[in-house]
N, C-alpha and C positions, 0 to 999 in steps of 0.2 A: 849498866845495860849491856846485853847481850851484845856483841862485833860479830856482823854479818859478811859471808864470802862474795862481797859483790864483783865482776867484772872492771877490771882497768879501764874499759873503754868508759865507765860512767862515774870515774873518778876525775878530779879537778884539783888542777894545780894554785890556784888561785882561792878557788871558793871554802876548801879544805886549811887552809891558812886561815882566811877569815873566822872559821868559825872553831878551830882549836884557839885560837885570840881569845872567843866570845867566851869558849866553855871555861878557859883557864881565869879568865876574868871573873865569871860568871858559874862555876860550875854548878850548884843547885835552880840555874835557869829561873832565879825573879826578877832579872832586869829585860824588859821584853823592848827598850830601847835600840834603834837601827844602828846599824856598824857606821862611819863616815869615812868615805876615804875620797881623800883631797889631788885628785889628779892636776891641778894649778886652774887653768884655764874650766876643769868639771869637776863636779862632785857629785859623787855619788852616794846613794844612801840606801845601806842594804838590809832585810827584813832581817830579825835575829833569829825568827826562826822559818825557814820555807827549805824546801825539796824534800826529797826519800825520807818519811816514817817508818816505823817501825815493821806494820806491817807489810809493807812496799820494799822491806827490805829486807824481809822474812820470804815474803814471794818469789823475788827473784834469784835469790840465794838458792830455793827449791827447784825451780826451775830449770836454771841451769844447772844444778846438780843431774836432772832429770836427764839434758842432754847428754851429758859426759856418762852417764851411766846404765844407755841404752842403744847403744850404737846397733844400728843395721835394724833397730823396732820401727815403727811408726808412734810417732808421740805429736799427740791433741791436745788443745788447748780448749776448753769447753767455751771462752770467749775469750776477750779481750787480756792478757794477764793484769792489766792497769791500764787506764787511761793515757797512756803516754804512746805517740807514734814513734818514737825511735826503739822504744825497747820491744815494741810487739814487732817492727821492721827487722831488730834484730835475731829475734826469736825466727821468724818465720823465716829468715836466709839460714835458719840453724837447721832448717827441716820440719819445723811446730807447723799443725796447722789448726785453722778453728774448725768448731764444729757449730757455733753458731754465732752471730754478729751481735753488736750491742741489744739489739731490741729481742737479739730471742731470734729472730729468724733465722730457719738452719739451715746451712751451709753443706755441712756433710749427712746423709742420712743415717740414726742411729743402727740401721741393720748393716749398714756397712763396717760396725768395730765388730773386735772380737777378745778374747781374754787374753792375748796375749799385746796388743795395743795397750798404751799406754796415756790414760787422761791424766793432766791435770786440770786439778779444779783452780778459779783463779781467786784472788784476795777481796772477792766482793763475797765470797762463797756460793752456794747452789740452792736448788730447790729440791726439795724430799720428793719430787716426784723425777727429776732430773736424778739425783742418786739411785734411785728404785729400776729407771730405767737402765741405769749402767752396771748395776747388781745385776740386774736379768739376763744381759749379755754378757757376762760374768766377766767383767770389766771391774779390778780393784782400783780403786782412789785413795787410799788413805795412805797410804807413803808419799803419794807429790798432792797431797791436800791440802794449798795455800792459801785459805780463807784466812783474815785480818782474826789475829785473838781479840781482838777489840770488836770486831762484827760479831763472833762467838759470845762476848760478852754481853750483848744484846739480847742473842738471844736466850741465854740463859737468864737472864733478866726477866724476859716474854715467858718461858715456861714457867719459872715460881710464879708470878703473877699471875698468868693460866690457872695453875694448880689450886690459887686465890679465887677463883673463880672469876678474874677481872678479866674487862674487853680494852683491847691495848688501840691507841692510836695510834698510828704508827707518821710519822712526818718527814716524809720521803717523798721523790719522784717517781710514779707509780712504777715508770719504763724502765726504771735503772737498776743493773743485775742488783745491786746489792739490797735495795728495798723487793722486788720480786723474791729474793731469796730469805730474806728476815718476813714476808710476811706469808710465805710457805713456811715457816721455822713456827710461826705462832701459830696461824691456822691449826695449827696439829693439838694443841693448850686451847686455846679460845677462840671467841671470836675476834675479828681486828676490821679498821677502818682506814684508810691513807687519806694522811691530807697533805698537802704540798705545802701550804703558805696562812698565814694570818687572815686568809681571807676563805679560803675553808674551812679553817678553823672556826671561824666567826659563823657562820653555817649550822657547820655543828653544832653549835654552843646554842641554837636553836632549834635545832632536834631533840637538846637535850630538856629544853624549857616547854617543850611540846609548841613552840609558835610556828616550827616549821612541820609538816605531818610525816605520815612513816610514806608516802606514796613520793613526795618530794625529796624526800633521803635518798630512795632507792632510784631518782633519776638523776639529781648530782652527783652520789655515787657510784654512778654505775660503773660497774669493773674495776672500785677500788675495795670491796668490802668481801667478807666469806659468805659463802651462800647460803647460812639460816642467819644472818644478821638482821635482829629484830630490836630498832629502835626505838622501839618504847619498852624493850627488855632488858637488849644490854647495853645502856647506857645510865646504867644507875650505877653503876663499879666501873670505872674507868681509870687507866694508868697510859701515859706516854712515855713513847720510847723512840728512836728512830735513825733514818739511813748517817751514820757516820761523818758524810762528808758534808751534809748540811751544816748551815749559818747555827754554829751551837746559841747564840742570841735569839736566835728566833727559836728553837727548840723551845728553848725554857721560858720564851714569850709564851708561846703557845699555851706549854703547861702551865704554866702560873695563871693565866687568861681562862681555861678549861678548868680548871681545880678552885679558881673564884667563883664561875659559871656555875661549877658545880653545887658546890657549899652554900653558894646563895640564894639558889632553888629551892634547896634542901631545905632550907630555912625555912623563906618563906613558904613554900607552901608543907611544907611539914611532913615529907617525903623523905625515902632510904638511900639517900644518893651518896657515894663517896666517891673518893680519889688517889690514888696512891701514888707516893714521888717516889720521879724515873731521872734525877736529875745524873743520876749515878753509871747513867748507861752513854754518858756523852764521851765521846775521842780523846783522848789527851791532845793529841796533834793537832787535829783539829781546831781545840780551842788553843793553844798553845800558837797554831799559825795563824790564826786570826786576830786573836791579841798581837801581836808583832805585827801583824797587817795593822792594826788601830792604832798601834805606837809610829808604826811606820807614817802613818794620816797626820802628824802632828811635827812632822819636820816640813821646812819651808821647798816643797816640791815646784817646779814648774809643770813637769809631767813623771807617768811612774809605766813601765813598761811590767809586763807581767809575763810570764813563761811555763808553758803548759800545752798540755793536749786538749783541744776543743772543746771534748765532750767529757771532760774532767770535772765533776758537780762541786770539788772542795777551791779547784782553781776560777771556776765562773763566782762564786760566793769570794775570793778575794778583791776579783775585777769589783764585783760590787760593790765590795765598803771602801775601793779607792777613788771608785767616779763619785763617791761624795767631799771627794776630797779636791781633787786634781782631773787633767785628762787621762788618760790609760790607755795603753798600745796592748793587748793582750796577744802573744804570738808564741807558736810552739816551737820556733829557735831561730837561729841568728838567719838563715836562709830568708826569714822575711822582710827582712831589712834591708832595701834594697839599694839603697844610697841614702846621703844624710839630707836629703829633700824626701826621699820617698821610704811608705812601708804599709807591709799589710798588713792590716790589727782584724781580728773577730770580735764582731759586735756577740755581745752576747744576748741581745735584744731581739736582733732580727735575726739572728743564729747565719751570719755571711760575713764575707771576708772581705771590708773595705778595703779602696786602694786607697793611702791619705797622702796626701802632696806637703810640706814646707812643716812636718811633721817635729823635728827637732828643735822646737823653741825654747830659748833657755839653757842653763847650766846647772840649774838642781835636778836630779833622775833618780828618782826613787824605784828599787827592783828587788821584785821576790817571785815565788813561783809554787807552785803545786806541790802537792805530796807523794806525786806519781814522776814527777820531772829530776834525772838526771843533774848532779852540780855540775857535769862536766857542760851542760849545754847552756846554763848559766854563764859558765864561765866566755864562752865562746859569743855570746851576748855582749857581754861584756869590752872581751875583745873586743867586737865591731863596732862598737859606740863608741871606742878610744881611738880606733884608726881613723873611724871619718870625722871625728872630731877635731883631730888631731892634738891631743893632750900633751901638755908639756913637761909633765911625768909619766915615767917610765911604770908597768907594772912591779917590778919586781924592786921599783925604790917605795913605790908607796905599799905595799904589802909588808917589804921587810920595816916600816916604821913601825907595823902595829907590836911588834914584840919586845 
């Protein structure tokens, strides 16, 4: 696989040992088993695979190319480059600014660029109406155009099916750049519908059998569907496809749920309903870090700490298959750990930053993190659960045992 030019600052002394360990042990990635490392008094237990994908590391590689070779421009970030707050904190002391927030709200007006500013798009990619508008101001994108090839792959995926004449689901969170941008990508092929969860899915799969009507469609989805979407037309040809950093389990819940829905309408009532498999449009990372999150489920945890940016959708979907495990501290680096009685964890429930008190129970810690998070900030994690622990081994005795 491709070696990306990342920054020093988000490299790691520690975490980069552990996993040239894993890759040498391991190097075609089937043992999705956790690393163990034996600090005497702790143990630790690391995800075999979490931090910077490929994408994520195809992004910032552009980016900062972007800076070093535009000095005295102005250079825009159309939002976020990744869900992670240190690398967008790093960006923006480089000079980068946004031009609009997570949700789409803008920040800079587009009549204030001009063609010689410089956008990058960022690795959720864009929306064809967002590109049309930067054409107009004849603003080029496609030399710092850092969309994930695997969100490209999507929607390449959405256009053959499109061209199928199929109506694509798409199972995203409506507000999240990268499903706003994969369901601008289809819109332009077909029509398309968002569901977020098994339980609009379940919905759907009522729209489809006719027990839900076209008047009730169009008010549970309202503002997740295209504007001639006609539920008693296009839901006779359906494929799903969807936002990258979702629970790939639930994806293919979904699909296999909708594709039985289907076929079994069809039947019985003796109707032209199909389905086409989109199992093929799933992340590699994604599934690849969640599997090692579920391998990670299966070592004897007391608690598992998790590391990321808040609004990071692939690191909220870890948190989640670990609180079925264990308890879980989810925090976006060592700064929230404020002694070993106390820390701030993000509920991803009530979307707020508890304060939790006598938080460090036990000596098994299981830790992994996002696709968007820095190993160096791991690593620094890491660090402060061995100082205020006070471990009886050293790091660089118990790292140098793995070789």
């Amino acid at each position: 696989m491709k070696q990306f030019d990342i920054p020093s600052i988000f490299r790691s002394p520690i975490i980069s040992k552990v996993k040239a360990f894993r890759k040498n042990q391991d190097p075609r990635k089937k043992d999705f088993s956790s690393t163990f490392l034996d600090f005497g008094n702790l143990h630790l237990y690391i995800a075999r695979h979490f931090g910077f994908c490929y994408g994520v590391e195809n992004a910032i590689e552009i980016a900062y190319r972007a800076v070093e070779e535009n000095h005295g421009k102005r250079i825009f970030l159309l939002s976020q480059m990744i869900h992670n707050p240190t690398v967008n904190e790093d960006l923006t002391q480089r000079g980068i600014e946004f031009i609009q927030d997570t949700s789409g709200k803008q920040l800079i007006p587009w009549e204030e660029l001009n063609p010689d500013d410089v956008v990058i798009i960022p690795a959720f990619g864009t929306t064809l109406e967002i590109e049309q508008i930067l054409k107009d101001r004849g603003v080029s994108t496609e030399k710092y155009n850092t969309t994930c090839p695997f969100v490209e792959k999507v929607w390449n995926r959405a256009e053959k099916l499109g061209s199928e004449k199929h109506t694509l689901v798409i199972h995203g969170k409506y507000d999240h750049e990268e499903t706003r941008a994969t369901f601008s990508h289809t819109a332009l092929n077909s029509e398309a519908v968002i569901v977020k969860n098994m339980e609009e899915a379940a919905f759907l799969a009522k729209c489809i059998t006719g027990e839900a009507s076209k008047d009730e469609f169009y008010v549970f989805f309202k503002g997740k569907h295209t504007p001639n979407f006609d539920p008693e037309t296009h839901l006779s040809k359906i494929g799903v496809i969807n936002q990258t950093t979702m629970l790939a389990s639930e994806t293919q819940e979904i699909a296999e749920f909708l594709k039985r829905v289907t076929e079994d309408f069809a039947e019985q009532a003796n109707v032209n309903k199909t389905f086409a498999d989109t199992r093929d449009t799933l992340c590699y990372a994604t599934n690849d870090n969640q599997s090692a999150t579920e391998a990670l489920m299966n070592e004897p945890l007391d608690f598992a700490i998790v590391v990321g940016g808040y609004n990071s959708s692939n690191t909220s979907h870890l948190v989640e298959l670990l609180e079925q495990r264990c308890t879980v501290y989810f925090i976006k680096d060592e700064t929230e750990i404020l002694s070993v009685d106390t820390i701030r964890s993000f509920n991803i429930h009530t979307h707020q930053i508890e304060q939790i008190e006598g938080w460090m129970k036990g000596t098994k810690i299981g830790i992994t993190s996002g696709a968007s998070c820095p190993d160096s900030i791991i690593d620094s994690v890491i660090s402060k659960v061995l100082e205020l622990k006070g471990s009886t081994k050293s790091i660089d005795e118990v790292i140098s045992g793995l070789s």
